[in-house]
N, C-alpha and C positions, 0 to 999 in steps of 0.2 A: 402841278398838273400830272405831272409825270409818277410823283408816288401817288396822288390816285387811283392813278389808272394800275399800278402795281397793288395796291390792295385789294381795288375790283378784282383783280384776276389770285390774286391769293384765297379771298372769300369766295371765289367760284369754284376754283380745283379743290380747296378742302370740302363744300357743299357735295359737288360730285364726287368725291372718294366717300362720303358717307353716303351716299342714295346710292351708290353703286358697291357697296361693301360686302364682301360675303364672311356671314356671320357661321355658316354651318359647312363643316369639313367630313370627309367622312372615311375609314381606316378597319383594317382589319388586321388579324394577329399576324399579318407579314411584314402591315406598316401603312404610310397613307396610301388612298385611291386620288389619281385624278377626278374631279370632275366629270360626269359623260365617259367615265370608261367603262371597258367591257372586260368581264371577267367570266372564266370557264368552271363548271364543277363539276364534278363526276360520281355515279351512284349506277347500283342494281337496277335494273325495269323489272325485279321481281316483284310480285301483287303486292309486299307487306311491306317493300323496302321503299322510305323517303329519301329525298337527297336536300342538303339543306344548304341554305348560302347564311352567313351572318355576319353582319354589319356595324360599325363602331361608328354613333355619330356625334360628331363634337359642334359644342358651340363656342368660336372662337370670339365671340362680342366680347361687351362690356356689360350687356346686361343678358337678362334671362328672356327665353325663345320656347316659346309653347307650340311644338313640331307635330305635324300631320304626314301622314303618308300616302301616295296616290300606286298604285299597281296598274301597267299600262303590260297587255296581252301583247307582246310585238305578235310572236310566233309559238304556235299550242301543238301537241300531236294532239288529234283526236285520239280522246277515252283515255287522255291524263288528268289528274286534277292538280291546281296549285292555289293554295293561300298564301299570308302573310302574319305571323304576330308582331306588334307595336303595344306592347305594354299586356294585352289581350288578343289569344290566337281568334281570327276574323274567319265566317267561313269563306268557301273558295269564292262566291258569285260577289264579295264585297269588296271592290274596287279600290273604296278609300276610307280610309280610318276617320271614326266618330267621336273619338275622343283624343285632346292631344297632350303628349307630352312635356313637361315642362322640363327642360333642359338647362341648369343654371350655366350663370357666365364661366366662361372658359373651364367647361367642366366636358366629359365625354361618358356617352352614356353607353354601355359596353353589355345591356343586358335584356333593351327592350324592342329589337328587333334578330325577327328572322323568319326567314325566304321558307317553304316548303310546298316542295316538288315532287309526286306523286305520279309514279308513271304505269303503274297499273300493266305492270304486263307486254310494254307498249315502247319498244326501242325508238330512239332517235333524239335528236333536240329540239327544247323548247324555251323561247328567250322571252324574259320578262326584265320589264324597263321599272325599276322603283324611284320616285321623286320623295326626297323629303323637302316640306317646305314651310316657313316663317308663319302660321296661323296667323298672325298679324302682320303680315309683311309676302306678298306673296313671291315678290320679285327674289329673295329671300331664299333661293332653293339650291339644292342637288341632288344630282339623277346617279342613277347606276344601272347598266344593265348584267344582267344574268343569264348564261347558258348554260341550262339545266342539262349535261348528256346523260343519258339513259342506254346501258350497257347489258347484255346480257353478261353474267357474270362466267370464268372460262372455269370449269371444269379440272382442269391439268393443275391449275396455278391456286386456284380457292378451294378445299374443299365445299361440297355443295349444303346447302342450310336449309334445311327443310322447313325449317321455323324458328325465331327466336321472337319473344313476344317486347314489347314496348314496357316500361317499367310501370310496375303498379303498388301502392297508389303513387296519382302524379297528379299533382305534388304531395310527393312525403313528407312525413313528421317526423320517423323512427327507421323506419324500415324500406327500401324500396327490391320490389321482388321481380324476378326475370324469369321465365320460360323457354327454355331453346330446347330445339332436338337436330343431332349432326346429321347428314345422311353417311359420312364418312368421318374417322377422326382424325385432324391434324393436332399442331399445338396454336389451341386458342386460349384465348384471355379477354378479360372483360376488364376496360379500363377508363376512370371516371375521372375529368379533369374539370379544373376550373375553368374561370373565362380569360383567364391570363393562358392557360395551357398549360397549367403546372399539372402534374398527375398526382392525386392524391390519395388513390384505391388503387388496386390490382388484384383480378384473380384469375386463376389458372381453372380453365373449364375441362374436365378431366373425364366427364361420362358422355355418350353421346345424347343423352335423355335425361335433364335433371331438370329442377329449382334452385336458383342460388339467389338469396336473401346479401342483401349489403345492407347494414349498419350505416344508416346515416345522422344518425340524434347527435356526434358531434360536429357536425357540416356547419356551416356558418348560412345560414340562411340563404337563398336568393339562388342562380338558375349556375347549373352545370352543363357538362355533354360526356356523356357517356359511348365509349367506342368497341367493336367487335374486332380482333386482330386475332389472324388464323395465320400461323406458319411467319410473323413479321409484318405482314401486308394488311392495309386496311379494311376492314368490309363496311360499317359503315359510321357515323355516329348521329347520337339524337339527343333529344333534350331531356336534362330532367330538373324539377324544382321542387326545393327543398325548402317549406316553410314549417316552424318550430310552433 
């Protein structure tokens, strides 16, 4: 009677360890996120500048997990915009991803999301809650949230950018081209990194008013982040994808 009842309760607790398992973890290049945690980022509120959050999501199963993404508005300034990419940049009024994911077992997918926050001009914070979750399984999930700060950028410490343009085309083939103009010059550099954070370009921006062409036809396919560095200190960085 008595091992009975101990294999009832053996088949019960492994049942429930599997209906209650989480299959999706989720990590960023500092290392893992809890669950439901909240993380800060910081960016320009100048008209042209985005601020970006990105995301590392793992599927720690056994088997393969076809993931969706839900965008929950906590807190907006008005006359910001924010979307979301999940394999395809979605525009801002689209909540939740229409197409999901297919994320193999114990594998982590490091290139098909990210956060983007648009503050138009428009200082302060805005907190946006992201859910990924099990397309088949909904129980299946984790969240994150994001605090977009939006910063006028200082004067003393950045010199001021009157413009640098988004890389074109994007996604490149061969060539991705930039546009900036200083309003003052410090020592900047344009630097292009993998999704690991390795740095694999560098250039030293030397006029206050140019074009500079990077050479990407040996890049290995698939999505970068390119960064703006004036004097050391970050200004900002953004994406760029590079298909051959």
């Amino acid at each position: 009677m008595s091992k009975n009842i101990f294999a009832l309760f053996l088949f019960s607790a492994l049942t429930l360890s599997q209906v209650f398992a989480q299959g999706l973890l989720l990590s960023d290049d500092k290392g893992p996120i809890a669950n439901n945690s909240i993380i800060n980022v910081w960016g320009d509120s100048a008209n042209s500048k985005s601020i970006f959050s990105n995301i590392d999501i793992t599927n720690s199963s056994a088997s393969h997990i076809e993931v969706l993404v839900k965008k929950t508005e906590v807190s907006v300034v008005p006359g910001s915009e924010n979307s979301f990419c999940w394999g395809t940049c979605l525009p801002s009024n689209v909540f939740l991803s229409t197409t999901p994911i297919l994320i193999g077992s114990r594998t982590t997918n490091k290139s098909s999301f990210t956060g983007e926050y648009k503050p138009l001009n428009n200082n302060g914070t805005t907190t946006i809650r992201y859910t990924f979750f099990n397309q088949n399984d909904i129980s299946d999930s984790v969240a994150i949230t994001v605090i977009y700060n939006a910063v006028t950028a200082i004067a003393d410490e950045i010199p001021v950018i009157i413009d640098f343009s988004n890389a074109y085309p994007n996604p490149a083939a061969t060539v991705a081209n930039f546009n900036y103009e200083f309003q003052s010059i410090g020592y900047a550099e344009l630097v292009i990194s993998d999704l690991l954070g390795s740095e694999i370009h560098k250039t030293v921006l030397h006029n206050e008013k140019n074009k500079l062409s990077v050479d990407v036809s040996s890049f290995i396919p698939g999505v970068y982040f390119y960064s703006l560095r004036v004097d050391g200190k970050l200004y900002f960085t953004r994406k760029l994808i590079v298909r051959h």
